[in-house]
VMD Tcl script that builds the backbone (N, CA, C; Angstrom):
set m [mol new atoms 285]
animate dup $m
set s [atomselect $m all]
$s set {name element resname resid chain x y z} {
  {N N UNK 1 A 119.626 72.800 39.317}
  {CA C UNK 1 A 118.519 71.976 39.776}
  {C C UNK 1 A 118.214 70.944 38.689}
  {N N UNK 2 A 117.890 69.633 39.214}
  {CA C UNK 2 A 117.433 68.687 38.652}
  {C C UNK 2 A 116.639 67.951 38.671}
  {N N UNK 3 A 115.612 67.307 37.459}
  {CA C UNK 3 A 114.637 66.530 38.002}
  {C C UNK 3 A 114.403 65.312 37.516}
  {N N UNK 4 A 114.077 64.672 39.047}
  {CA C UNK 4 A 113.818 62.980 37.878}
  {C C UNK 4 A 112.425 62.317 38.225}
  {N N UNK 5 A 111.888 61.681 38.188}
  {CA C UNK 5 A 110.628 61.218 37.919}
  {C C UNK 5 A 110.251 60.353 38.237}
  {N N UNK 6 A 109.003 60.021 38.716}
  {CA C UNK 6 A 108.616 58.256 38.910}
  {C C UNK 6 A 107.402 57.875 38.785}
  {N N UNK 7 A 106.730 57.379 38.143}
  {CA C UNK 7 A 105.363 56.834 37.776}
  {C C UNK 7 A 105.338 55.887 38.804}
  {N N UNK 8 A 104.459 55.748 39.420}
  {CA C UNK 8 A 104.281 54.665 40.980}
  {C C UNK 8 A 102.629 54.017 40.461}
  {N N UNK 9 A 102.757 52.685 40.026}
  {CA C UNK 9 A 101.634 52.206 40.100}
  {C C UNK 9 A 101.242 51.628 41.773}
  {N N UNK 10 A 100.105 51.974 42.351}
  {CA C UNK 10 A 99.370 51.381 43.064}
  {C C UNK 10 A 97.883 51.240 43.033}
  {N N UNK 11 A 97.526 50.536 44.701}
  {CA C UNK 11 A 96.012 50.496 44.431}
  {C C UNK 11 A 95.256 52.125 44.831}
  {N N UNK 12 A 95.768 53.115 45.289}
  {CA C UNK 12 A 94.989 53.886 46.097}
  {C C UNK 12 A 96.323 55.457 46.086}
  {N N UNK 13 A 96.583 55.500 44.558}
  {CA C UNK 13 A 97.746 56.630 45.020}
  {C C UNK 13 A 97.232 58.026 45.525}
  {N N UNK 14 A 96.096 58.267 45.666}
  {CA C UNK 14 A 95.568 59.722 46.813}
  {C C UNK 14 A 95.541 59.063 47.970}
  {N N UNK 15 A 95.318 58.367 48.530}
  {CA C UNK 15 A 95.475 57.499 49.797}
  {C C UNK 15 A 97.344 57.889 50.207}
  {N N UNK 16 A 98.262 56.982 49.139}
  {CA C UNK 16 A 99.521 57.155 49.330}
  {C C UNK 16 A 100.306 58.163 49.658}
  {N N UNK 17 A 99.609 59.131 48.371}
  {CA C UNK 17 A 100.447 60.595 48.311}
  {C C UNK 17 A 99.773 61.589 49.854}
  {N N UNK 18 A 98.734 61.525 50.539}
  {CA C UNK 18 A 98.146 62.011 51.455}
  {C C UNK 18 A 98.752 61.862 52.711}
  {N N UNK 19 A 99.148 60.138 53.013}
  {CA C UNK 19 A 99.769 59.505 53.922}
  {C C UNK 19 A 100.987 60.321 53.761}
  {N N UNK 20 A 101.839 59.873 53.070}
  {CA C UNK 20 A 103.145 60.520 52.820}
  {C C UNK 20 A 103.215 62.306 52.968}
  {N N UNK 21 A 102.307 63.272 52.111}
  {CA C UNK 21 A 102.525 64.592 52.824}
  {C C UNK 21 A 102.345 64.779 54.420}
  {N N UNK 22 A 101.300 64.091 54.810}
  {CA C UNK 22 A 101.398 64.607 56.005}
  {C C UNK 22 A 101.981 63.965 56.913}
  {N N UNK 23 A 103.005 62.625 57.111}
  {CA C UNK 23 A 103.812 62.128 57.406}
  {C C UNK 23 A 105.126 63.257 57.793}
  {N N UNK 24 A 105.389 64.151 56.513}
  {CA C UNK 24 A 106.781 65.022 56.417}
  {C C UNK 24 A 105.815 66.345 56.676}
  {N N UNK 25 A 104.512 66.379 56.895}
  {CA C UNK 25 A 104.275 67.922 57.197}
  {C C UNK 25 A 104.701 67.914 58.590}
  {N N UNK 26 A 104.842 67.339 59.378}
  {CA C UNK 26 A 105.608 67.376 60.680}
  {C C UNK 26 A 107.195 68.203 60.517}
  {N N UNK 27 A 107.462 68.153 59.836}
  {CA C UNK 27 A 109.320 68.433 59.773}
  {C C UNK 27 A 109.420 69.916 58.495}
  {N N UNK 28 A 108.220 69.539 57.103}
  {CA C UNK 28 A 108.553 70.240 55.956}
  {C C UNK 28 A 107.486 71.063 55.732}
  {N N UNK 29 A 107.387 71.904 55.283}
  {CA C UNK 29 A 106.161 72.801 54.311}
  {C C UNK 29 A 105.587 71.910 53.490}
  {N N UNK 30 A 104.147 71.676 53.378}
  {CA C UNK 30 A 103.578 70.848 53.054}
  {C C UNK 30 A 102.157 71.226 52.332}
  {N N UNK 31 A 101.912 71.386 50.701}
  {CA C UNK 31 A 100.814 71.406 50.401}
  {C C UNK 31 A 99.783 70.175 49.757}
  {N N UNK 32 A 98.864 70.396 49.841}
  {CA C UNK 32 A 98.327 69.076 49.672}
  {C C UNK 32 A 96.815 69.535 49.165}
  {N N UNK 33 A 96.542 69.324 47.977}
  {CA C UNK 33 A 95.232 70.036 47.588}
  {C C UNK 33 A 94.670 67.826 46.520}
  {N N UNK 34 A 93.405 68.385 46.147}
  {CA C UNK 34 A 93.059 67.425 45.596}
  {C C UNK 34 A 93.534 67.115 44.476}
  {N N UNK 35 A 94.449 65.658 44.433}
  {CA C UNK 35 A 94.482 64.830 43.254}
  {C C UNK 35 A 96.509 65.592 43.410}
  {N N UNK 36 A 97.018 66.509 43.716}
  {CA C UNK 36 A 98.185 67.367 43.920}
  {C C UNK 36 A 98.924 67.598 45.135}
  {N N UNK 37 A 100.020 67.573 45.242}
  {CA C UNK 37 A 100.668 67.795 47.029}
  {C C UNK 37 A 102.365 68.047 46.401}
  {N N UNK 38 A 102.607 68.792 47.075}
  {CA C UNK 38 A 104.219 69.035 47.246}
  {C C UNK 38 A 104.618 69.145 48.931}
  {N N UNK 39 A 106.312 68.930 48.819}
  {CA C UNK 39 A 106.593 68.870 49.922}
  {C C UNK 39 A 108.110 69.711 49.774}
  {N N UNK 40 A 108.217 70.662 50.507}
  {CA C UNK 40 A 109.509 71.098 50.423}
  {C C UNK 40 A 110.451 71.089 50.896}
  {N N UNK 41 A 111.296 70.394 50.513}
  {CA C UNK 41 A 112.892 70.237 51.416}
  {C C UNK 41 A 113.598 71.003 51.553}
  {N N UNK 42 A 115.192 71.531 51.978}
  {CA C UNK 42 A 115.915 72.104 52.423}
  {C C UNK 42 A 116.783 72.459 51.178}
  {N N UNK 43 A 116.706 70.724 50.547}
  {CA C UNK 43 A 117.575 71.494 49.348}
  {C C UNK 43 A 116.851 71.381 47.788}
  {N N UNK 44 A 115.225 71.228 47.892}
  {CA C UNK 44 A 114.900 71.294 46.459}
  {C C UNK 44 A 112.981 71.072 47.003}
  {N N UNK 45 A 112.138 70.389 46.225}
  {CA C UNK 45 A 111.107 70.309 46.439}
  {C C UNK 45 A 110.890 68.764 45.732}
  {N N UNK 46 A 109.411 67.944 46.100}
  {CA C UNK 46 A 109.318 66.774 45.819}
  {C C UNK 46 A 107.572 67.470 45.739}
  {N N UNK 47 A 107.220 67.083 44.191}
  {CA C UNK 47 A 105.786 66.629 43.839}
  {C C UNK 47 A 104.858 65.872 43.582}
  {N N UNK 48 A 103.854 65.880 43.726}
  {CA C UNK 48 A 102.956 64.517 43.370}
  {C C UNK 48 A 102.128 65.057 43.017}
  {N N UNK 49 A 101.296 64.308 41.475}
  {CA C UNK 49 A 100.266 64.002 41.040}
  {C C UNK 49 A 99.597 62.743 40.843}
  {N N UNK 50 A 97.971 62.462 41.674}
  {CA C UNK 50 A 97.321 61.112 42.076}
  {C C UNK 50 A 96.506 61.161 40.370}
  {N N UNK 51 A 96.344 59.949 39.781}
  {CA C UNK 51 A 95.249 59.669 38.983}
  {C C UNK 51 A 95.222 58.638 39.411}
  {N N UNK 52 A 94.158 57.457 38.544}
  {CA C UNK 52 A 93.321 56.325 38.588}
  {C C UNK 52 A 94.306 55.605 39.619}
  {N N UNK 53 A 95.278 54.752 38.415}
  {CA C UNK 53 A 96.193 53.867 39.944}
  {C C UNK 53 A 97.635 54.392 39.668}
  {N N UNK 54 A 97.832 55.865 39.272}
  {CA C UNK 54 A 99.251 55.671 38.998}
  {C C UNK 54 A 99.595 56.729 39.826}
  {N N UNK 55 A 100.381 57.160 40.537}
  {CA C UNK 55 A 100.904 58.227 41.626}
  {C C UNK 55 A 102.777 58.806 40.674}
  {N N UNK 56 A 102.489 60.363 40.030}
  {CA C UNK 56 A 103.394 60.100 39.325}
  {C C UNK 56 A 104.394 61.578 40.581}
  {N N UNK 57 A 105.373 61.395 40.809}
  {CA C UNK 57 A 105.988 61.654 41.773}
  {C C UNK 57 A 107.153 62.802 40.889}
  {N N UNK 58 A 107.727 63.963 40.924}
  {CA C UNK 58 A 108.485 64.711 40.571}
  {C C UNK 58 A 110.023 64.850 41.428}
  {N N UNK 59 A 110.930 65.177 41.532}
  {CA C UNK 59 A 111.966 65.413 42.166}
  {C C UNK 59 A 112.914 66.542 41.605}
  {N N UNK 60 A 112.796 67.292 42.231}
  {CA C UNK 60 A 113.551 68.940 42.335}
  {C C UNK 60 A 114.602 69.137 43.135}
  {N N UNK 61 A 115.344 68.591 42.739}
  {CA C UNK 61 A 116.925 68.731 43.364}
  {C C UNK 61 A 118.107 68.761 42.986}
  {N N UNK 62 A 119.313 69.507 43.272}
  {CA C UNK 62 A 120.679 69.749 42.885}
  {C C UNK 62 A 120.760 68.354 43.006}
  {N N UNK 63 A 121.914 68.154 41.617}
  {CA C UNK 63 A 122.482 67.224 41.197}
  {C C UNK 63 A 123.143 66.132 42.246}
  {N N UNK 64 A 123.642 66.730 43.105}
  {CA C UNK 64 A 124.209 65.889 44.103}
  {C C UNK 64 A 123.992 65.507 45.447}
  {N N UNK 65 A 122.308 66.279 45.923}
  {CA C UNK 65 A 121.624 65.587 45.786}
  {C C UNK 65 A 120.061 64.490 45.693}
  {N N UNK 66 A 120.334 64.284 44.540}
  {CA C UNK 66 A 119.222 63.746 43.497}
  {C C UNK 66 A 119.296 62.257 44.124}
  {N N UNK 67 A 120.583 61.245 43.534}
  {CA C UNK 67 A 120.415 60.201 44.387}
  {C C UNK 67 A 119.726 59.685 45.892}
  {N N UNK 68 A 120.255 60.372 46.769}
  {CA C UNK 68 A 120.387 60.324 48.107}
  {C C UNK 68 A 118.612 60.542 48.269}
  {N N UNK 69 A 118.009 61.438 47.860}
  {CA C UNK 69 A 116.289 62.025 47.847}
  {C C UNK 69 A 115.967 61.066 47.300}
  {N N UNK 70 A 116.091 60.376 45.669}
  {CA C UNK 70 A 115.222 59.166 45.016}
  {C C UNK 70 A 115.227 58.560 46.566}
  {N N UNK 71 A 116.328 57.611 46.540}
  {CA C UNK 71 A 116.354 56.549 47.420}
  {C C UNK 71 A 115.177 57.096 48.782}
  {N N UNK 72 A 115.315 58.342 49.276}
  {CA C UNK 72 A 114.383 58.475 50.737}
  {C C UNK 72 A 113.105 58.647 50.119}
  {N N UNK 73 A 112.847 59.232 49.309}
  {CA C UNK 73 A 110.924 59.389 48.937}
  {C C UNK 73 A 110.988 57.655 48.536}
  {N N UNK 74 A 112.093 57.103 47.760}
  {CA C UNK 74 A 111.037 55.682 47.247}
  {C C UNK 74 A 110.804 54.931 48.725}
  {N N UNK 75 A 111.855 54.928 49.998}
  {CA C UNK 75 A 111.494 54.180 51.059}
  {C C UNK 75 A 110.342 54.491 51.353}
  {N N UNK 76 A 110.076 56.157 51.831}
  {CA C UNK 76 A 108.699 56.725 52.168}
  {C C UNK 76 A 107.673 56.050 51.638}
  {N N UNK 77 A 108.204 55.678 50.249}
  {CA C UNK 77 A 106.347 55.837 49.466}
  {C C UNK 77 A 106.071 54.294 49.943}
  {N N UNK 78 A 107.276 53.338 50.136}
  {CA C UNK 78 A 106.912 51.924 50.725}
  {C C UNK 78 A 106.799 51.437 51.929}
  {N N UNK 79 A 107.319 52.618 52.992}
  {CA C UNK 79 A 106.541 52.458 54.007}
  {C C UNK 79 A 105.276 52.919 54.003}
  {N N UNK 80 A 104.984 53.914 53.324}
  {CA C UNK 80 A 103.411 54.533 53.811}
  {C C UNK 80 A 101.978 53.618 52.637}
  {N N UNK 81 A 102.967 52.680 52.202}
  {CA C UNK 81 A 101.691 51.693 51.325}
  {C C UNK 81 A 101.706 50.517 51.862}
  {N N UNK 82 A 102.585 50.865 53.138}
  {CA C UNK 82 A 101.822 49.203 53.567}
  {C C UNK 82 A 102.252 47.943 53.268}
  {N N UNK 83 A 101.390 47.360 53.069}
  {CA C UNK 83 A 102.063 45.846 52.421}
  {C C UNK 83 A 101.728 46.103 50.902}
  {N N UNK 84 A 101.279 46.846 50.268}
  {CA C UNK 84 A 101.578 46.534 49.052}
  {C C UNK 84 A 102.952 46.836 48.407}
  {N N UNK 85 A 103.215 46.231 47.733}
  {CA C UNK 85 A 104.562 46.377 47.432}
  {C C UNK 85 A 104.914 47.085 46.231}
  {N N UNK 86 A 105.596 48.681 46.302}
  {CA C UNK 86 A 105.337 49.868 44.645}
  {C C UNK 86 A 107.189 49.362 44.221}
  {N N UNK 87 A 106.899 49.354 43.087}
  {CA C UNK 87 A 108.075 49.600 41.824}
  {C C UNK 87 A 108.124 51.506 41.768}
  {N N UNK 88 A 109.341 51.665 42.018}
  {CA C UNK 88 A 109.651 53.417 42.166}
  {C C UNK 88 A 110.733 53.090 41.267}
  {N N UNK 89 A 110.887 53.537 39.725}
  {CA C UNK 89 A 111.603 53.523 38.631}
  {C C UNK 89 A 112.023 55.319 38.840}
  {N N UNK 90 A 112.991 55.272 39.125}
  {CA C UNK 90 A 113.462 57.114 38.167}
  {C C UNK 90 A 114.448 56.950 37.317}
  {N N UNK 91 A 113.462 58.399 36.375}
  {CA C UNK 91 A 114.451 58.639 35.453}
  {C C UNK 91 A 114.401 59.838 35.440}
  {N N UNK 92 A 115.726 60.387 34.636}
  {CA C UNK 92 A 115.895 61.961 34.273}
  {C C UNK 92 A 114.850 62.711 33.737}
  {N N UNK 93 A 114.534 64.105 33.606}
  {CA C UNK 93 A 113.560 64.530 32.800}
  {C C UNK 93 A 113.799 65.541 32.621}
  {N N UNK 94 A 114.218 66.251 31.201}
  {CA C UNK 94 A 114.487 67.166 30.526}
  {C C UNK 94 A 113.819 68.203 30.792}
  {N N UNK 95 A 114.623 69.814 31.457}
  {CA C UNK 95 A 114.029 70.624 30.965}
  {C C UNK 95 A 114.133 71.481 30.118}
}
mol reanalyze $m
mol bondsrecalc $m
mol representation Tube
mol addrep $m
């Protein structure tokens, strides 16, 4: 298992991360408590933590695949913000 990371500046990331869990609670296991939410996939898990404007996003997945998940949570997180437009940077993160 592997994880990579993404600091998501927006205007409203509990707004974002809220939209987005319960978007995939239709399909995934879905927790969602204040300011915190995970979502669990088939082959790993995807987390979020909301502060002021930064939505910092986790990714829990076998190596191969890690790519394929960045790419679908960063579409998610830019469809479910709308017109604002988020920078979704990942990187690796050591455990």
């Amino acid at each position: 298992m592997t994880v990579s990371e993404a600091y998501v500046s927006c205007a409203n990331p509990v707004r974002l991360m809220t939209r987005l869990c319960r978007h995939w609670s239709h399909k995934f296991n879905v927790q969602l408590a204040e300011g915190h939410g995970s979502v669990a996939f088939p082959a790993g898990t995807c987390e979020f933590a909301a502060e002021a404007s930064l939505l910092q996003v986790s990714l829990h997945m076998p190596e191969d695949n890690q790519a394929r998940m960045q790419q679908v949570v960063a579409e998610h997180l830019q469809r479910m913000a709308g017109t604002e437009t988020l920078a979704v940077h990942w990187r690796a993160r050591l455990e």
